[in-house]
N, C-alpha and C positions, 0 to 999 in steps of 0.2 A: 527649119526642119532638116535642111538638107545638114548641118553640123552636128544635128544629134544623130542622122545617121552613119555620118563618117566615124564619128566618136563609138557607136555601135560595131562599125565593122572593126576598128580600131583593135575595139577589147576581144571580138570572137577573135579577130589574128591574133592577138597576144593568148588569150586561154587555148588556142590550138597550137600554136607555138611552145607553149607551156607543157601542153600536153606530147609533144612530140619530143623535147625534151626530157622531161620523164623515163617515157621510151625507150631513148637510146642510153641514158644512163643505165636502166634497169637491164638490158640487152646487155651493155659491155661491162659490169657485173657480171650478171649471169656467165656470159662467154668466158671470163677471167676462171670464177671458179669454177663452172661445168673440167675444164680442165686444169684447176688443181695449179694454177699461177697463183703468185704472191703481186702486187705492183710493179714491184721492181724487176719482176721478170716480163710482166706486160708490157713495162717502157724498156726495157731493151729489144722487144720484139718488134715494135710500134716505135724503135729509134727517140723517143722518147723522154725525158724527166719522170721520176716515180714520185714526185711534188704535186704534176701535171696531171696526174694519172690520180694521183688523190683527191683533185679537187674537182677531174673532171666528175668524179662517182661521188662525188659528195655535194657535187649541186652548185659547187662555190666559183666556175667560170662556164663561160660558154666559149665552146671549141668553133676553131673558122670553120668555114666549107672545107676548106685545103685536109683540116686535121680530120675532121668529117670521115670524110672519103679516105685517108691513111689508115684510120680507126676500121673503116668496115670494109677494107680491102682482103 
């Protein structure tokens, strides 16, 4: 029992995980065009790749803590 419940917490961290990801992509979107940035003006702002910055909004890497905290500075 005790393996099906770790296997349990396992997947709620992974779906809240999931979900918090979400999030922040939909947030630094939003922030990008609330004002009227292009990517590549976002990774020059945020020091940056505009490669980086595409794939962060498009779901296809996950950013460190490091870049995390660069991002929502």
């Amino acid at each position: 029992m005790l393996i099906a419940d770790c296997q349990f917490v396992f997947y709620a961290d992974s779906i809240f995980f999931m979900e918090l990801r979400e999030i922040f992509i939909s947030n630094m979107k939003q922030y990008r065009k609330d004002r009227k940035m292009t990517q590549k003006q976002m990774a020059r702002v945020l020091e940056m790749d505009q490669v980086m910055i595409s794939k962060l909004e498009s779901g296809n890497y996950n950013p460190t803590f490091k870049q995390i905290h660069k991002i929502s500075r």
